[in-house]
C-alpha positions as CSV (number, residue, x, y, z in Angstrom):
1,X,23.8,-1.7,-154.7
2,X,24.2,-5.3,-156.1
3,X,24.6,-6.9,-159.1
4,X,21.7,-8.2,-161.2
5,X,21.4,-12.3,-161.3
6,X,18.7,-11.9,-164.4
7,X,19.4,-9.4,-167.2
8,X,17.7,-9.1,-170.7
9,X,14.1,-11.1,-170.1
10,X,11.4,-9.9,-172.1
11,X,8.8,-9.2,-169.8
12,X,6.4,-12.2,-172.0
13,X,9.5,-14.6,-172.0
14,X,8.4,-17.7,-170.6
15,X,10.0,-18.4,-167.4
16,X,11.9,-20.9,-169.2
17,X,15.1,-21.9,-167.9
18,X,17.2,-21.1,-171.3
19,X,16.0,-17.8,-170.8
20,X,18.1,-17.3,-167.8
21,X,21.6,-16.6,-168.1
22,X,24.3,-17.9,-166.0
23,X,25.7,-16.3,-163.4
24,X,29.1,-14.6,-164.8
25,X,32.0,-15.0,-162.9
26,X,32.4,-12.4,-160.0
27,X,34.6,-10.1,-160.4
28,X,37.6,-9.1,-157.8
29,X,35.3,-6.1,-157.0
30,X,32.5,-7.9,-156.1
31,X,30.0,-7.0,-153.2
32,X,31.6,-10.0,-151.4
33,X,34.8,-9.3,-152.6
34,X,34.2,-5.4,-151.4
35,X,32.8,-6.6,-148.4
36,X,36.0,-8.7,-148.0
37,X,38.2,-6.1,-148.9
38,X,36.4,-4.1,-146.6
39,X,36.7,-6.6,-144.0
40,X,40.4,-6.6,-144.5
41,X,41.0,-2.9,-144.8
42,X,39.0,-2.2,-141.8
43,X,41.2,-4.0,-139.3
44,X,44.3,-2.6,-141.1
45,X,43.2,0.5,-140.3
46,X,42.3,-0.3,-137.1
47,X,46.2,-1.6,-137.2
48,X,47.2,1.3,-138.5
49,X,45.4,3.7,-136.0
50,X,47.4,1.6,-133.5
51,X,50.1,2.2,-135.0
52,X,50.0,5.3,-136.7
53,X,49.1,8.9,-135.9
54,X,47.0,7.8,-132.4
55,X,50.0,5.6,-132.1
56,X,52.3,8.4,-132.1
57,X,50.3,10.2,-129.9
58,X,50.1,7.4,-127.6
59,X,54.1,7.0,-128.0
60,X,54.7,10.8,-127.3
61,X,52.3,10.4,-123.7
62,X,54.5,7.2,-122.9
63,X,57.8,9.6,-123.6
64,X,56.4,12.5,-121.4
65,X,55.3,10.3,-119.1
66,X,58.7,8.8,-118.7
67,X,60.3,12.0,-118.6
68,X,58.2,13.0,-115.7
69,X,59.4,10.1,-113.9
70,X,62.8,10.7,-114.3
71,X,62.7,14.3,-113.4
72,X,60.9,13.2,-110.6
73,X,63.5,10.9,-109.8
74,X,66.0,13.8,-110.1
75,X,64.0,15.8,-107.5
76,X,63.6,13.6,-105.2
77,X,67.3,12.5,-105.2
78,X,68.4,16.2,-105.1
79,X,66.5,16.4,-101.6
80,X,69.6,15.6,-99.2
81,X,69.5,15.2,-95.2
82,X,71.5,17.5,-92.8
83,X,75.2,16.6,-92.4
84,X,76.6,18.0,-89.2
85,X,79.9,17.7,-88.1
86,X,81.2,19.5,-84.5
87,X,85.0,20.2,-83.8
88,X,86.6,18.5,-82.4
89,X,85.5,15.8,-83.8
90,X,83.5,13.4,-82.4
91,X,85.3,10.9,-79.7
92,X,88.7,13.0,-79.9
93,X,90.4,12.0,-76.6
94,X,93.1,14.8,-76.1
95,X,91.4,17.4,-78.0
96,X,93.1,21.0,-77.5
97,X,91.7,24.1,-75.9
98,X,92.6,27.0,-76.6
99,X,90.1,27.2,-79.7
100,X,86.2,27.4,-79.8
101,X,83.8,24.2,-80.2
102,X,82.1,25.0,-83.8
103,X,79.3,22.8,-85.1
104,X,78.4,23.5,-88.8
105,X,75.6,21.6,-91.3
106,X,75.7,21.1,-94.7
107,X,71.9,20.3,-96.9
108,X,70.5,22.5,-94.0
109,X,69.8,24.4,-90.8
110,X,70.7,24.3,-87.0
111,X,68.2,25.1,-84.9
112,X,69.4,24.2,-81.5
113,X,73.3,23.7,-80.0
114,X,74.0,22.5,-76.5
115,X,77.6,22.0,-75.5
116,X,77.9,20.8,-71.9
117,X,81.5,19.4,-69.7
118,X,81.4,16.8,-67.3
119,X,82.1,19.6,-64.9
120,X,78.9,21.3,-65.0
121,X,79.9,24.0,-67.0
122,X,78.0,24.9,-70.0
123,X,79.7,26.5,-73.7
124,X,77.5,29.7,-74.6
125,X,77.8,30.4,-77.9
126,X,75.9,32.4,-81.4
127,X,75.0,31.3,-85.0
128,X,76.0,32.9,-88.1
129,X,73.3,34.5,-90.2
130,X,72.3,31.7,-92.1
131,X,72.3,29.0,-89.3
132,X,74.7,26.8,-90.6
133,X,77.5,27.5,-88.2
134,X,77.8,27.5,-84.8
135,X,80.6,28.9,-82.5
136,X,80.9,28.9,-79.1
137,X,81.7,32.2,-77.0
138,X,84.6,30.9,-75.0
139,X,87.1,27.6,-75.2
140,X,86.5,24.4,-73.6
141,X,88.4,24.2,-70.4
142,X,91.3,21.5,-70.2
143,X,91.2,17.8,-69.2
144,X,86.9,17.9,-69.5
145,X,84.6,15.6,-71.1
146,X,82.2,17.4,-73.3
147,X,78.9,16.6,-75.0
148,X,77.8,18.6,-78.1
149,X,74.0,17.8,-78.8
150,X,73.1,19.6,-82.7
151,X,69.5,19.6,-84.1
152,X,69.3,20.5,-87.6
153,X,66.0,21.2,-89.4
154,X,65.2,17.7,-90.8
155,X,67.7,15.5,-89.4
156,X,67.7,13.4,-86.3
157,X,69.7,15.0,-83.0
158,X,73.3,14.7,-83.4
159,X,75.3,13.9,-80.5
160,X,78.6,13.4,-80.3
161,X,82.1,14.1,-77.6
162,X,85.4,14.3,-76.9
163,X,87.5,14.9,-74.1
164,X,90.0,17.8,-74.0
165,X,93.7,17.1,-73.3
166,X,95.3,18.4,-69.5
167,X,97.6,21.1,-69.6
168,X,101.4,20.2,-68.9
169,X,102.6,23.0,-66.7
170,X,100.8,25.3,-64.9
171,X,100.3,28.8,-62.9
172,X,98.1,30.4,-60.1
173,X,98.2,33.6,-58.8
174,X,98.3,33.9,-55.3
175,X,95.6,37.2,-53.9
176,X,96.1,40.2,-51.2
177,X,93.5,40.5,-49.4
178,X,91.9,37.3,-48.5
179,X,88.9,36.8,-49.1
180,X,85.9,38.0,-47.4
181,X,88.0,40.2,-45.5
182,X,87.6,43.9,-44.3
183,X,90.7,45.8,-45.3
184,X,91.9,49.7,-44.6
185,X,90.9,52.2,-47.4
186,X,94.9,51.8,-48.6
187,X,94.4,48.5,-49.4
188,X,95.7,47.3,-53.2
189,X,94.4,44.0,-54.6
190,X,97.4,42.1,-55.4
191,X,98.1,39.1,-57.1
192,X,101.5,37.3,-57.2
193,X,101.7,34.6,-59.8
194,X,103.6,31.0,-59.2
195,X,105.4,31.1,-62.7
196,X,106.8,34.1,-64.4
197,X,103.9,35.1,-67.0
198,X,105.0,36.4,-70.5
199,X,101.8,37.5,-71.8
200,X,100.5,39.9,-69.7
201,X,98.1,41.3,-71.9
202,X,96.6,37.8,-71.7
203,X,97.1,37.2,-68.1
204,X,95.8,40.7,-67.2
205,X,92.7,40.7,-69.5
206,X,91.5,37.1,-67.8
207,X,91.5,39.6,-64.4
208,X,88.7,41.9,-63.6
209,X,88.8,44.1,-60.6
210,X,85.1,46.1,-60.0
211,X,83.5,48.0,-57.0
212,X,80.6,49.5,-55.4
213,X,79.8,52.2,-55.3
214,X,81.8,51.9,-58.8
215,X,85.1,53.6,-59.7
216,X,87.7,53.1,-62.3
217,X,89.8,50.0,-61.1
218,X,93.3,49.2,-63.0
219,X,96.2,46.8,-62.9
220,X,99.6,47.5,-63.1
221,X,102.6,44.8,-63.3
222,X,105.3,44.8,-60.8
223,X,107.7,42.5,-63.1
224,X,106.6,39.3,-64.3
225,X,105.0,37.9,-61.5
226,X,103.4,40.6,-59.4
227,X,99.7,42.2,-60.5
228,X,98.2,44.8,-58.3
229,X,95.0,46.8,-59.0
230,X,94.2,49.9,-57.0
231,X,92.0,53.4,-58.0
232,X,92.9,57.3,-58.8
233,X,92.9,57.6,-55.2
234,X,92.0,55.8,-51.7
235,X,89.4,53.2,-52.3
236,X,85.5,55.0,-50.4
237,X,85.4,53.7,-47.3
238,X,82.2,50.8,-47.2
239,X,83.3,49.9,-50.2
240,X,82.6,46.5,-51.8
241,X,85.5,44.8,-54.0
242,X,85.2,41.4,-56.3
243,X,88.1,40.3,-57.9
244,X,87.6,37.7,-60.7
245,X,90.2,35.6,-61.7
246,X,89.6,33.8,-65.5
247,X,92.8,32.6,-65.5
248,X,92.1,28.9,-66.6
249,X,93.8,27.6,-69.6
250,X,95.0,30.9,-69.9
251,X,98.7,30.7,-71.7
252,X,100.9,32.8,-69.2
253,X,103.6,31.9,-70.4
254,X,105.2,29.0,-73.4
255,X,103.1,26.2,-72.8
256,X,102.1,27.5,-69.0
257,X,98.1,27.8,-68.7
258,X,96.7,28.9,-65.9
259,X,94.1,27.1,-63.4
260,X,91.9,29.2,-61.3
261,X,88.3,30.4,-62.7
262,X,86.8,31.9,-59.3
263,X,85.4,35.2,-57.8
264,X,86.4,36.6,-54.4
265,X,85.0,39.2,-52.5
266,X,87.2,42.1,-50.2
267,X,84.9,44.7,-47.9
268,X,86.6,48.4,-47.4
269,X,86.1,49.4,-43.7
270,X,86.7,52.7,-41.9
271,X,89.0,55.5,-43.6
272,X,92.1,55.9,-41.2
273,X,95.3,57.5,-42.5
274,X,98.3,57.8,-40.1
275,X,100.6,60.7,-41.1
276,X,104.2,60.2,-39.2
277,X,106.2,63.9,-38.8
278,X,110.1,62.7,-38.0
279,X,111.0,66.0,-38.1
280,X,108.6,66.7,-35.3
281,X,108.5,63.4,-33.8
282,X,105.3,62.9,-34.0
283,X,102.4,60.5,-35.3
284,X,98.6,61.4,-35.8
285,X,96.0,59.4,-36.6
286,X,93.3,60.3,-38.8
287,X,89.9,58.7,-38.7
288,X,86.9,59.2,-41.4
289,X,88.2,62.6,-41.3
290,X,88.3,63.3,-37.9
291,X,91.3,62.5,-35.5
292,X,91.5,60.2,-33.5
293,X,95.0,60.5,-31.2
294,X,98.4,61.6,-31.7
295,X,101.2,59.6,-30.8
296,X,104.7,60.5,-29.9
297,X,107.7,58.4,-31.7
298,X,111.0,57.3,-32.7
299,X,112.3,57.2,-36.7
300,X,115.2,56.2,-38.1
301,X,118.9,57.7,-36.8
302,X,120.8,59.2,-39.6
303,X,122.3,56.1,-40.3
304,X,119.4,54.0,-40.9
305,X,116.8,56.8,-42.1
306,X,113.2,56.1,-42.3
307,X,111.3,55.3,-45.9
308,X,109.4,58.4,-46.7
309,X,105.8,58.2,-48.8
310,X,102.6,56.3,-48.3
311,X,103.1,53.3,-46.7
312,X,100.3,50.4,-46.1
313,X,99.5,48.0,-43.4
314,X,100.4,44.4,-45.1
315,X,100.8,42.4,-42.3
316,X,100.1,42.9,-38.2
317,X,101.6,40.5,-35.2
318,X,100.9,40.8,-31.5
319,X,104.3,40.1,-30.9
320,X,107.2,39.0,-33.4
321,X,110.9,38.4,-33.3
322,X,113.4,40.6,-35.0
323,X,116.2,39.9,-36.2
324,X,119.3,42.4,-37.8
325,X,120.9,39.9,-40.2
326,X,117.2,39.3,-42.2
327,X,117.7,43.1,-43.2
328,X,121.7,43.0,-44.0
329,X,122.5,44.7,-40.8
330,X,124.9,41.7,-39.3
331,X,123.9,41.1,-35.6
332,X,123.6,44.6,-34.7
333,X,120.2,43.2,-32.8
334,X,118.1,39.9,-32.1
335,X,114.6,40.5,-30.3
336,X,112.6,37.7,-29.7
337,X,109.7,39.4,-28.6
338,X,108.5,42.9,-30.4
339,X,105.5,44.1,-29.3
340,X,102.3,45.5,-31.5
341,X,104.7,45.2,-34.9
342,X,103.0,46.1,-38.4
343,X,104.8,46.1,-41.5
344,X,105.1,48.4,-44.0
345,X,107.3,47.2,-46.4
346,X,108.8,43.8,-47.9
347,X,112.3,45.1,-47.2
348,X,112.0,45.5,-43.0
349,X,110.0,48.7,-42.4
350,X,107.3,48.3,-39.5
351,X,105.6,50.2,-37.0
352,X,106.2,48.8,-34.0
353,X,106.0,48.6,-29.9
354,X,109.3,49.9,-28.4
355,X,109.7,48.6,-25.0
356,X,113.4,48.9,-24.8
357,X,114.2,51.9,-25.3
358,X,113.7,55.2,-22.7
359,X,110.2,56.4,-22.8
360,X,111.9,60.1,-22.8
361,X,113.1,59.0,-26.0
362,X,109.6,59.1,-27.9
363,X,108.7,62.4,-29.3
364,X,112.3,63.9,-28.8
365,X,115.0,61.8,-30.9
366,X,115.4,59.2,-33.8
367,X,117.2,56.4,-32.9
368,X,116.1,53.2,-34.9
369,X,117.5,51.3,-37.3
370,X,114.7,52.3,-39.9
371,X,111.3,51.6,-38.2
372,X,108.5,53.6,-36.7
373,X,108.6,53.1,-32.9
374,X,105.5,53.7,-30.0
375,X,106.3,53.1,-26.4
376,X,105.1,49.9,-25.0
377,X,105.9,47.3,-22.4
378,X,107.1,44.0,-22.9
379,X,104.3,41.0,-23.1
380,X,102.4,43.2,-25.4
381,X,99.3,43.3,-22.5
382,X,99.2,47.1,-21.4
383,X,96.6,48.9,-22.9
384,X,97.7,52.0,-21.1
385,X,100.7,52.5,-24.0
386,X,100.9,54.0,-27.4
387,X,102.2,50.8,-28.8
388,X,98.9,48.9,-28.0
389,X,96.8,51.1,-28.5
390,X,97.9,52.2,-32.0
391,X,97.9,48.3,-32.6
392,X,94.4,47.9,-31.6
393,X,93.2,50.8,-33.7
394,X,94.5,49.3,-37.0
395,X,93.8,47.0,-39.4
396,X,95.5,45.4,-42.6
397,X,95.3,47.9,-45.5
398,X,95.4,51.4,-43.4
399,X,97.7,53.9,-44.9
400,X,100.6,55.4,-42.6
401,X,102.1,58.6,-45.0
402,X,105.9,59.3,-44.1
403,X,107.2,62.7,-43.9
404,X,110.9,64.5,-43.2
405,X,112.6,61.1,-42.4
406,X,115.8,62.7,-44.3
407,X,114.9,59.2,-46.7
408,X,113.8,59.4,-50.5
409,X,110.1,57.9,-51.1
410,X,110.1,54.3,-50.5
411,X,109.7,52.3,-54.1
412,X,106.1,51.5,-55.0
413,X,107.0,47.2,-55.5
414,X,108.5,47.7,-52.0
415,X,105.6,46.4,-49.7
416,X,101.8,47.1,-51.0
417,X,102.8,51.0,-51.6
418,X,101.8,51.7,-55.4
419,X,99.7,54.6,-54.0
420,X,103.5,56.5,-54.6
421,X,103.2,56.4,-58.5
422,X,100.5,59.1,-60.2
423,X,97.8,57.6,-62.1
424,X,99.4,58.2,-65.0
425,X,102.1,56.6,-64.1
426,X,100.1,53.4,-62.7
427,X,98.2,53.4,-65.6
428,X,101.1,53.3,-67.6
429,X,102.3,50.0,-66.1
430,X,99.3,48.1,-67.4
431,X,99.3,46.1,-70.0
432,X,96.3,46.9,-71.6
């Protein structure tokens, strides 16, 4: 639509120029002016598209999309690496042990623990349920450098170490029989300690006594520095005895650890049981059941009686002096040279080679001052005698029993004779 230049002209007008009107002004709302005002309102609305509803839209996109980053940003930062952390801590130099190596993580998982000591041992040990915690089975020993090497799910391998601290004073414990040795069935294991121990349940628990074939083994405590560990009854003969001795860093005592972490092996040999008659005289020797001789001898006089009980072989010499005053009797007697002599207790008692004495005397009177005597011959070389012969037929650990010496039964610390006290009563001397 447009606006007529020629308005009014009769149709026969002349084309004369008076005829034609002038062109009125244009109005504001012209076609130009519409066209302009188009124009102008076309890239305000473009404008105001910009910045209007699309605009907003566009505005709320940026916002979300800013959000997003940020939360983003948030995630990301929440996503944390394993900590770990062992104790003792990491380069400690006198670290203590008497408490477990633990390893824990923090923003994670363990998967593997390895504890090792410069002394080739290794630390076993478990992790909790969730695997953040790891604790090991036993304590560290003393004076060792260890090496803890922790791998936690999405972390790099943590290694760290310290060195544990030495103990200040210490104990051992001292065993009966030696070791790989071949001992009478009477044979105890006993274990004599270097410093009086005041935890026994500690001491006695770090000590395991087994045997094969397999029979119920326990200790009983002598006072505070004597162990000994026996069975119900005389050990099988063949049979097969470890001791084990965890006594390192053990605390004994205030302060007082102990140092030994070893096993040692004892064999059992041949049943033989030696049961002396003073009443008649008489010994006879029992072997695997069957026996084996009968000896005549001499006891102790009235004066100097005889220990009664069961008795066992701790110690055996060819030949041995004997001397009165080590046993409180003065210098009733000094002989430099006793034949075939095995003891039976700490405080004197052996079985011995008599070579002083009469013959007739064997088998018919007491006349000692508290031993078993055999006749022999002096330089302990004639196999023809009861003294060597007796000798030769023994071994550390065989049981000689003790009967009608006019004596009560010889104390069960005195020598290696706890076979005197009942189970229950052995049992009852343990400390766990």
């Amino acid at each position: 639509m447009g606006v007529p230049e020629i308005a009014n002209r009769p149709e026969s007008a002349p084309r004369d120029p008076g005829w034609i009107r002038r062109r009125p002004e244009r109005p504001a709302w012209s076609r130009r002016g519409v066209l302009a005002a188009v124009g102008s309102v076309v890239p305000a609305l473009a404008l105001s598209g910009c910045g209007g509803p699309a605009g907003a839209a566009e505005g709320k996109d940026r916002t979300a999309t800013g959000a997003g980053s940020k939360a983003k940003s948030q995630v990301k930062a929440e996503v944390k690496t394993p900590k770990v952390t062992v104790s003792p801590a990491d380069g400690t130099r006198k670290a203590g042990f008497t408490a477990p190596v633990v390893v824990s993580v923090t923003d994670g998982t363990l998967s593997a623990v390895e504890v090792s000591g410069n002394d080739g041992s290794t630390l076993a040990g478990s992790f909790d349920d969730d695997r953040t915690r790891w604790t090991s089975a036993g304590n560290p020993h003393s004076g060792t450098k260890y090496t803890v090497t922790a791998k936690a799910t999405g972390a790099a391998e943590h290694i760290s170490t310290f060195v544990t601290k030495s103990p200040g004073e210490t104990f051992a414990g001292y065993f009966t029989p030696e070791a790989n040795s071949t001992s009478g069935v009477g044979m105890p294991v006993s274990i004599n300690f270097t410093h009086a121990v005041t935890d026994r349940t500690a001491v006695e628990k770090a000590i395991t006594v087994t045997a094969e074939p397999a029979v119920e083994v326990v200790g009983h405590w002598f006072g505070n520095t004597r162990l000994d560990f026996r069975p119900a009854g005389y050990w099988a003969a063949g049979t097969k005895i470890t001791l084990s001795l965890r006594l390192k860093d053990v605390e004994g005592g205030d302060g007082v650890y102990g140092v030994q972490s070893k096993d040692v092996t004892f064999h059992i040999g041949r049943r033989q049981v030696s049961t002396v008659d003073l009443a008649k005289k008489t010994m006879t020797v029992e072997r695997d059941g069957v026996t084996l001789a009968s000896y005549p001898v001499s006891g102790g006089a009235p004066a100097h009686t005889t220990w009664s009980g069961i008795m066992v072989i701790s110690e055996r010499f060819e030949e041995t002096r004997m001397e009165s005053s080590t046993v409180g009797l003065g210098d009733e007697y000094d002989i430099a040279d006793v034949p075939h002599a095995q003891r039976l207790t700490t405080s004197g008692t052996f079985i011995h080679g008599n070579y002083w004495a009469a013959p007739a005397v064997f088998g018919s009177s007491n006349t000692s001052h508290g031993c078993v005597g055999l006749h022999d011959t002096k330089g302990a070389n004639d196999s023809s005698v009861a003294g060597y012969r007796f000798y030769e037929s023994s071994m550390l650990g065989d049981v000689v029993v003790v009967r009608n010496s006019g004596e009560r039964t010889v104390e069960a610390s005195n020598g290696l004779n706890g076979w005197n006290l009942s189970w229950a009563d052995w049992k009852a001397g343990s400390a766990l």
